[in-house]
C-alpha positions in Angstrom: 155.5 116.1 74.6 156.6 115.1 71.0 153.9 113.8 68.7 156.0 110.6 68.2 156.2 110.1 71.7 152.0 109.9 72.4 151.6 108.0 69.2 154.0 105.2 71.1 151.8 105.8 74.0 148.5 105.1 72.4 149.2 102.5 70.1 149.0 99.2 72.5 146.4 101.0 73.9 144.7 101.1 71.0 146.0 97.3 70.1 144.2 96.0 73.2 141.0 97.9 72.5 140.7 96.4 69.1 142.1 92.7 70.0 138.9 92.9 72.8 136.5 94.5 69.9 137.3 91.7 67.3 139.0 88.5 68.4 135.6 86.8 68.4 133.9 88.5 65.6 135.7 88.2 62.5 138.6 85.7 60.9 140.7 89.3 60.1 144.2 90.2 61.6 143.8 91.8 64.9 147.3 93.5 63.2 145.7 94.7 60.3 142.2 96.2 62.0 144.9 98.3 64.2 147.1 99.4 61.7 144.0 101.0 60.0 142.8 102.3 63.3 146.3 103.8 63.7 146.9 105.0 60.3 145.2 108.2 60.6 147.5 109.6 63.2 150.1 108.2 61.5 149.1 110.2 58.3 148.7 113.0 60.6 152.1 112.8 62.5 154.0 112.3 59.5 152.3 115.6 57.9 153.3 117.5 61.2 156.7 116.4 61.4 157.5 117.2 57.3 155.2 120.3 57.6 156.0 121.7 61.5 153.6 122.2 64.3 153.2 125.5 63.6 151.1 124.2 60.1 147.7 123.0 60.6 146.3 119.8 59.1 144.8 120.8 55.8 141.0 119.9 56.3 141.4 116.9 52.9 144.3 115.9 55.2 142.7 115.7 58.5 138.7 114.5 56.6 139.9 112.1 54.2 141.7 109.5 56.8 138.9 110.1 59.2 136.5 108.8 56.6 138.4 106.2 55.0 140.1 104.7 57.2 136.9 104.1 59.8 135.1 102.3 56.4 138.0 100.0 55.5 138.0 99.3 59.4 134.1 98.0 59.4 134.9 96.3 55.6 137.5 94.5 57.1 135.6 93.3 60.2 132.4 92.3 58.0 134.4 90.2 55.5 136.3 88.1 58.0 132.6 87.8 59.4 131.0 86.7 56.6 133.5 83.9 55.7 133.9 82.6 58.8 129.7 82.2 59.2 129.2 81.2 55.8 128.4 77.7 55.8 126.2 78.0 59.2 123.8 81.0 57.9 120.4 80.0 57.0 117.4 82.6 55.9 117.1 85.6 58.3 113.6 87.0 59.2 111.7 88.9 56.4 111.8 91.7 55.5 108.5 93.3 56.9 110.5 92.8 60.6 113.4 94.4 62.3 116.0 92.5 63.6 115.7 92.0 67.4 118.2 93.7 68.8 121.8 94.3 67.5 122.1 92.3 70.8 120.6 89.2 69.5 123.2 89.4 66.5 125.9 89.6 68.9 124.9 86.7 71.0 125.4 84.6 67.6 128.5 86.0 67.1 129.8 85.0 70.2 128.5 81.8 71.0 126.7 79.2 68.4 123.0 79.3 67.3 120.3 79.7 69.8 119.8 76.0 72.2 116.6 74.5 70.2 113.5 74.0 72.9 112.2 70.5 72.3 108.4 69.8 72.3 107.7 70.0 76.3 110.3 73.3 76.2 107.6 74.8 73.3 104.8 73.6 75.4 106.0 76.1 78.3 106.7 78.4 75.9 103.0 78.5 74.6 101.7 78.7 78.5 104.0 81.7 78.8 101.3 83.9 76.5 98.3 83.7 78.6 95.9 84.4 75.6 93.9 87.4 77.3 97.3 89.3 77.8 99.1 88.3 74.0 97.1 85.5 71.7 99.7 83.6 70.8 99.2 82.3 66.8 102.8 80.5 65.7 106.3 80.1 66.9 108.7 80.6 64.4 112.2 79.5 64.6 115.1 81.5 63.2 119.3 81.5 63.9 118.9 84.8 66.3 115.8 84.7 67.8 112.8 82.4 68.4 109.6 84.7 67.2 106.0 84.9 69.0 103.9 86.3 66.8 100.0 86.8 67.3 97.7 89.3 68.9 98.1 91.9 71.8 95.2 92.0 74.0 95.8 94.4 76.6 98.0 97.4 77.0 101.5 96.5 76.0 103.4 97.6 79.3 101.1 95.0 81.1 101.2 92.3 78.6 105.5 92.8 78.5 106.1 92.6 82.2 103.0 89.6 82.8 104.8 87.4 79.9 108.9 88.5 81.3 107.7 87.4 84.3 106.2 84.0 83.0 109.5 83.2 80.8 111.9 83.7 83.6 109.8 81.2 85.5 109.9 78.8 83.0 113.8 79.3 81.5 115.7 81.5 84.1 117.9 83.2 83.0 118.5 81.5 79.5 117.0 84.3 77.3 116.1 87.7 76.9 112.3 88.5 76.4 112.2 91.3 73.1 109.2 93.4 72.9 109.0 95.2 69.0 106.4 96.7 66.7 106.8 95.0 62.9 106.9 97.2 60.7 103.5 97.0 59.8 103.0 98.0 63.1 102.0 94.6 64.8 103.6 93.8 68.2 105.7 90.7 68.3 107.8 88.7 71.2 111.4 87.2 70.7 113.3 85.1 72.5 116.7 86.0 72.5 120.0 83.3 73.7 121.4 85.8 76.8 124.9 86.0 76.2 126.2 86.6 79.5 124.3 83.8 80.8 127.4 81.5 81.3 130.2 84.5 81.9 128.7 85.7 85.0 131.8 84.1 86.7 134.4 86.2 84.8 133.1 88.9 85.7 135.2 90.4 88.5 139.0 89.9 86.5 137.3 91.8 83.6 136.1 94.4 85.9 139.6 94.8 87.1 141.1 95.5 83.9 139.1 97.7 82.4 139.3 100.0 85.6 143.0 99.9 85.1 142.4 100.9 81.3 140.1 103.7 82.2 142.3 105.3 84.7 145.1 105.1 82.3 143.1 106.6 79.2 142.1 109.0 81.9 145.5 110.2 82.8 146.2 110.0 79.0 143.5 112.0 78.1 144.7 114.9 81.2 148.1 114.8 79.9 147.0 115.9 75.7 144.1 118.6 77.2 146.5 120.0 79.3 149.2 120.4 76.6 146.2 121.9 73.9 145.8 124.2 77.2 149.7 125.3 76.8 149.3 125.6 73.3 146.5 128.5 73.3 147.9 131.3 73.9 150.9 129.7 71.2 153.5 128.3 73.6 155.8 125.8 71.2 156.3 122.5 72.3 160.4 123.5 72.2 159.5 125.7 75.0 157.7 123.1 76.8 160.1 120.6 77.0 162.5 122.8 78.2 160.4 124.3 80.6 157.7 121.5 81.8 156.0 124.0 84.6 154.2 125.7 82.0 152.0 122.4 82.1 150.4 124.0 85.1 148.9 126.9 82.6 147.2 124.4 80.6 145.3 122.8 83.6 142.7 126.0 83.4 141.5 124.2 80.0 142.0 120.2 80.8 140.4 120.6 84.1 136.8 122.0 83.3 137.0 120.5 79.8 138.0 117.0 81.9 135.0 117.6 84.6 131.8 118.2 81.7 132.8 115.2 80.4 132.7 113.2 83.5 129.7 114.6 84.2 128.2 113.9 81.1 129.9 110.6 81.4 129.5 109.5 84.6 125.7 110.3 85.1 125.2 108.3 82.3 127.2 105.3 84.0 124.8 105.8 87.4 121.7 106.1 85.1 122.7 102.7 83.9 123.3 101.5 86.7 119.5 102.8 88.6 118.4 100.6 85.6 120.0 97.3 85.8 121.9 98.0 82.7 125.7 96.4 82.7 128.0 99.1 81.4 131.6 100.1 81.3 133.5 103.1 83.3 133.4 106.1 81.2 136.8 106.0 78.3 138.6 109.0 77.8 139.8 109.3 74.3 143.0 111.6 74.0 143.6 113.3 70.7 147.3 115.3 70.4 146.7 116.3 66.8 146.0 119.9 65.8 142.5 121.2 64.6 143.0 124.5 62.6 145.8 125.9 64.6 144.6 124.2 68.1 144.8 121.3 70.0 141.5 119.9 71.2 143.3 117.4 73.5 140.4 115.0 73.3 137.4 113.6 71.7 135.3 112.8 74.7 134.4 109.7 76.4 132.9 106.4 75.8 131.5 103.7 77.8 130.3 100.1 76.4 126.8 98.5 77.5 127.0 95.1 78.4 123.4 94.3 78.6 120.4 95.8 77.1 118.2 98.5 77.6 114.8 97.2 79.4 112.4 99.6 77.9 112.2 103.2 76.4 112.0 104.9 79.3 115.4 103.7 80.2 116.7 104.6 77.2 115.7 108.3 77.1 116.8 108.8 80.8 120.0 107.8 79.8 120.5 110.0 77.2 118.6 113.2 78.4 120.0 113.0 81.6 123.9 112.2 80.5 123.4 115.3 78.1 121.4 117.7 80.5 124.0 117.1 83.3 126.7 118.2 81.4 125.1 121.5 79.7 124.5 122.4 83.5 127.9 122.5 84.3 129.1 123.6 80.6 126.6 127.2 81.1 128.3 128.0 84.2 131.9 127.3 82.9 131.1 129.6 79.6 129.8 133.0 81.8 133.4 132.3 83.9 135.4 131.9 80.8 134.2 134.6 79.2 134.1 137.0 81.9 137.6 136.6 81.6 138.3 136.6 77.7 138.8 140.0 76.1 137.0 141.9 73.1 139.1 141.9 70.1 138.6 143.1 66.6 137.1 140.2 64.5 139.8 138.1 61.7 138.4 135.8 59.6 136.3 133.6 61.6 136.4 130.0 62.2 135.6 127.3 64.5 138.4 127.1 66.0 139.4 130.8 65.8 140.3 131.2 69.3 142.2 134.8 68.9 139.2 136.4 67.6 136.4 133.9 67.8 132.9 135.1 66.2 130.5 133.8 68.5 127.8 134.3 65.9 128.4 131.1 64.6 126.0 129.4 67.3 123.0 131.0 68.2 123.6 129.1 72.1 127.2 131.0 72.7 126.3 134.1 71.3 123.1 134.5 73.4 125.8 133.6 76.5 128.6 136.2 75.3 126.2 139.2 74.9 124.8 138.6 78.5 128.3 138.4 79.6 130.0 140.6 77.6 127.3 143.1 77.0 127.7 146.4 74.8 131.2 145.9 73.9 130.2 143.1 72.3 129.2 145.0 68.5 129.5 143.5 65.0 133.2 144.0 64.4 134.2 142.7 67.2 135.3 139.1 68.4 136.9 137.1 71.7 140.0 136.4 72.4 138.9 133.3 74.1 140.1 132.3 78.1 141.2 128.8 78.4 138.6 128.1 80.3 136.0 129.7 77.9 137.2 127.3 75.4 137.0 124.4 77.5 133.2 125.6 78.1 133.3 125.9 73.7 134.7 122.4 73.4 132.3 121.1 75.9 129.2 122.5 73.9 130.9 120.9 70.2 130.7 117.6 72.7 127.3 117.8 73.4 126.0 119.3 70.4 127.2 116.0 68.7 125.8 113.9 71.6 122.7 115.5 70.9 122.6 114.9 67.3 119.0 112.9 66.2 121.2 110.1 65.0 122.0 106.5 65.8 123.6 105.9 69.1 124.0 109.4 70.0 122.3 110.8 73.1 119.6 112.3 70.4 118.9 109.1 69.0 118.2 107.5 72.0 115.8 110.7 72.3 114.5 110.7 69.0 113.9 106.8 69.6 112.4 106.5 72.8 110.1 109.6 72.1 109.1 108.9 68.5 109.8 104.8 68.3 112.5 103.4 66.1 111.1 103.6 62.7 110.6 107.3 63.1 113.6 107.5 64.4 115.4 106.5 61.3 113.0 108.6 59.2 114.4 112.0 61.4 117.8 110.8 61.0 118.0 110.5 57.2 115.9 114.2 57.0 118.2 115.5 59.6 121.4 114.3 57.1 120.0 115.8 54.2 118.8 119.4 56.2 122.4 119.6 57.3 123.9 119.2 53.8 121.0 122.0 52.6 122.5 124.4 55.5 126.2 123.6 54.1 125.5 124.8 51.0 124.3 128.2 52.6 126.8 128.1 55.3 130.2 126.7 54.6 130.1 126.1 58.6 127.7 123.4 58.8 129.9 121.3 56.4 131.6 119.8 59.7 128.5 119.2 61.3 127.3 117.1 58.1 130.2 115.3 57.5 129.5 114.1 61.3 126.1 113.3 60.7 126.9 110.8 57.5 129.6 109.1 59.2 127.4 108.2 61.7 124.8 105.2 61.2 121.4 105.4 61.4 119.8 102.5 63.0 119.8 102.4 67.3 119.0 99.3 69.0 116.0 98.4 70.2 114.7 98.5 74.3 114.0 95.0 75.4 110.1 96.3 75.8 110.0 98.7 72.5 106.9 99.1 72.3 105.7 101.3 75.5 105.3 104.8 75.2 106.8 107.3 77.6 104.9 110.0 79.6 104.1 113.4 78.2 106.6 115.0 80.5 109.4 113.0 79.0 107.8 114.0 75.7 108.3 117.4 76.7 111.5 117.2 77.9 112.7 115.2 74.3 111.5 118.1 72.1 113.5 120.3 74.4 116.9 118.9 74.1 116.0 119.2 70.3 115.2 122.9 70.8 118.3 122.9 72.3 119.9 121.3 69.8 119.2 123.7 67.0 119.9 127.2 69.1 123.8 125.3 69.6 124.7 124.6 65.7 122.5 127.5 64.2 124.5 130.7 63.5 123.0 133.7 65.0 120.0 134.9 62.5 120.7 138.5 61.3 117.5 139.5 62.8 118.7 138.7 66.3 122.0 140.5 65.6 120.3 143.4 64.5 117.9 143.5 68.2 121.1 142.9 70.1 123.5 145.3 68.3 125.7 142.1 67.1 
C-alpha cells in the first residue's frame, strides 16, 4: 500500500484521537494540535517520495520531528490552558508537597473547582479521622484538593482503608480519598472532586465507540506489520501491488509480533480490571514508515485509565505482570525464529540490521541465539534474521522500553510501587544520565537515551501511596530490572570470549 494512501488512512483517526484528548483542556485549535501530530509523517512521507522507498530516513530526519514536533504539541496544549484558567487560579499547595494525583488536576480541568463543604459538611469531615487511627490537626482548602494534614497513629494500610471507609459513608461517591507521604516524609489525606461522579450514565455509548476505534486501529495496525513482513526479505511495494498474495508472507512477522503485544496488552487490561480500575481496550498504533532499511509496522499499544490506581500494590501488578506476560511468549517466539534464520558473515552491524544482525548488541538475545544456534555461532558471524525472529526482536525493543525505570512506563510503575515516588524520580533522572554515559562508549545506546529524555519523569500517585508491598513483590521488582539491563546491555567481551562469540 502507497505511503500516501495510510497517511489518508490515519489522519481522521488521528483527528478524533486528539479532538477527544483536548476539546476540554485547552482554548488551542483541535486543527492545529493535529497538524503537529501529523507533521512528522508528513515530513517523513514527503522525504520517501522525493528520496524513494529504497532510501532510509536519515536518523536527523526521522529524530528531529519526533522530538520537536511532540514538544510544540504539549506547548500548544499548556498555553491554551493557561489562558483559559487564568483569572480562576489561586495559590497551589507549597512546595514541600506533591500534587495529589495528576488525577486531581484533571478533575479541575474538566469540571469547575472542587464543591466547598460548609460547616456541618467539615464537621463530618473531622469525624471521618478517628484520632487513634490519623490525629487530625487542620483542614486546608486548595482549588484541587481539600488537605488533612496531622498525625498517623497506626499502620498506614489500616488507617487508609478505616478513614476510605468513613468518607464514603459520609459523601458517597463525591470524592476520592488520596493517601501520600509529603516530602518531608509526613503522611497526609486529600480529598479529591471524583470526576466521573456525574458521567456514570454515558458510559455505555463511550464504550461503544472506542471498541469500534480499537478494532479498527487493530486491523490498521495488521495491515502495516504485515506489509514490514513483505518488506524483509526486500519485496518493493511495485511488486506488491501488482501481486497482493504476497501479503500472506508477511503474516509470519505481523502475527506473533501482533500476539506479544496483546498479551502484554491485554493482561494488563484484565489486571485492571481484577482491581477496579476503569481502563480502555488495548490501541494498536500502526507505523508504515521505514527504520534503517525496515519497516517496524507498529509502535505498540496503548490503553487509557479512567480511574485511579487504589494502592501500590495495584500498581506494580499492573506493570510486572503486563511486562512478564509478554517476555513469556516473546522467549518462545525468539528460539522458533531463530531456529529458522541462517548464519551469515557479519556487515556493519545495526539495530535494525536484519541481513546480518549482530546479536551482541543485547546481552538477552545473544544468550538466546548461542543456545539456539550453538557453535556456528563464532565472532564473524551474524543472522540473517526469520520473520518471525524479528517479530520476537521487535517484541523485546517493546518491552525493553516498557521496562524502562521512567514515568509511566511499566518500570516506573515498578520503580514507584517498590521504592515510592520520590525515589522513583531520583532513579529516573540517574537512569537518564547513565544512559547518555553508555552512549558516549557505545554509539548504540544513543536510541535508548534519546527515549529515556523524551519521556517525563514524574508517575502518578496510588490512591493509598503510602503502603509498602511485600518482599516477594520486592523481589520480583528488582528482577524485571535485572532483566532490564541483560536486554539493552551489549554482550561484555568477557562473555564472548567464554562462549566463543
Amino acid at each position: 500500500m502507497k505511503l500516501w494512501l495510510i497517511l489518508v488512512i490515519l489522519s481522521p483517526i488521528t483527528y478524533l484521537v486528539v479532538d477527544r484528548s483536548v476539546r476540554h483542556k485547552t482554548t488551542t485549535p483541535v486543527w492545529l494540535c493535529w497538524l503537529v501530530i501529523m507533521l512528522p509523517s508528513c515530513i517523513w512521507t514527503v522525504w520517501t517520495y522525493i528520496f524513494g522507498e529504497e532510501q532510509p530516513l536519515p536518523l536527523a530526519v526521522f529524530l528531529l520531528p519526533l522530538i520537536v514536533c511532540p514538544l510544540l504539541y504539549g506547548w500548544l496544549v499548556q498555553r491554551g490552558k493557561i489562558e483559559n484558567t487564568r483569572e480562576t487560579t489561586v495559590t497551589t499547595a507549597t512546595k514541600t508537597e506533591p500534587k495529589p494525583l495528576a488525577m486531581a488536576k484533571t478533575a479541575t480541568e474538566s469540571t469547575s473547582a472542587p464543591r466547598p463543604i460548609n460547616d456541618l459538611e467539615e464537621t463530618t469531615l473531622r469525624n471521618c479521622f478517628p484520632w487513634n487511627v490519623y490525629y487530625l490537626q487542620n483542614i486546608d482548602y486548595r482549588p484541587q484538593a481539600i488537605f488533612c494534614r496531622g498525625k498517623l497513629k497506626t499502620i498506614p494500610e489500616e488507617a487508609y482503608q478505616e478513614i476510605k471507609s468513613n468518607v464514603e459513608k459520609a459523601f458517597g461517591d463525591r470524592f476520592f480519598l488520596i493517601f501520600q507521604e509529603s516530602f518531608r516524609g509526613k503522611p497526609f489525606f486529600a480529598l479529591v472532586p471524583n470526576p466521573q461522579a456525574k458521567a456514570a450514565e454515558k458510559g455505555e455509548a463511550e464504550n461503544d465507540l472506542r471498541v469500534v476505534f480499537a478494532l479498527v486501529m487493530f486491523f490498521i495496525t495488521l495491515l502495516t506489520t504485515t506489509i514490514a513482513g513483505v518488506s524483509i526479505d526486500a519485496t518493493l511495494s511495485e511488486e506488491l501491488f501488482s501481486n497482493p498474495s504476497l501479503l500472506l508472507k508477511g503474516l509470519s512477522y505481523s502475527l506473533p509480533l501482533l500476539l506479544i503485544i496483546a498479551v502484554q496488552k491485554f493482561s494488563h487490561y484484565f489486571v485492571a480490571a481484577y482491581y477496579k480500575i476503569r481502563t480502555t481496550l488495548p490501541y494498536f498504533m500502526p507505523f508504515p514508515f521505514l527504520l534503517d532499511n525496515f519497516a517496524v509496522g507498529t509502535l505498540g499499544a496503548f490503553s487509557q485509565r479512567r480511574s485511579p490506581i487504589p494502592h501500590r500494590k495495584g500498581l506494580f501488578d499492573l506493570a510486572i505482570i503486563s511486562s512478564l506476560s509478554g517476555l513469556l511468549l516473546i522467549i518462545p517466539v525468539l528460539f522458533w525464529g531463530l531456529s529458522l534464520s541462517e548464519i551469515t558473515p557479519l556487515e556493519e552491524s545495526s539495530i535494525f540490521n536484519l541481513q546480518a544482525q549482530d546479536p551482541r548488541l543485547s546481552l538477552f538475545f545473544s544468550l538466546i541465539a548461542k543456545i539456539v544456534l550453538g557453535s556456528s555461532l563464532t565472532p564473524d558471524m551474524g543472522i540473517q534474521l526469520h520473520p518471525i525472529a524479528v517479530a520476537g526482536c521487535v517484541g523485546l525493543f517493546i518491552t525493553a522500553i516498557n521496562l524502562m525505570p521512567i514515568g509511566q512506563l511499566d518500570g516506573g510503575h515498578i520503580v514507584h510501587a517498590v521504592f515510592g515516588q520520590k525515589m522513583a524520580i531520583a532513579v529516573g533522572q540517574i537512569t537518564r544520565i547513565l544512559a547518555v554515559l553508555f552512549a558516549v562508549i557505545h554509539p548504540y545506546f544513543w536510541i535508548w537515551a534519546i527515549i529515556m529524555w523524551l519521556i517525563p519523569l514524574i508517575d502518578q500517585p496510588a490512591l493509598n501511596d503510602v503502603t509498602e508491598l511485600d518482599n516477594t513483590r520486592d523481589f520480583l521488582g528488582l528482577f524485571s530490572l535485572a532483566l532490564l539491563v541483560m536486554m539493552i546491555l551489549p554482550l561484555p567481551s568477557a562473555i564472548a570470549s567464554l562462549l566463543n562469540m
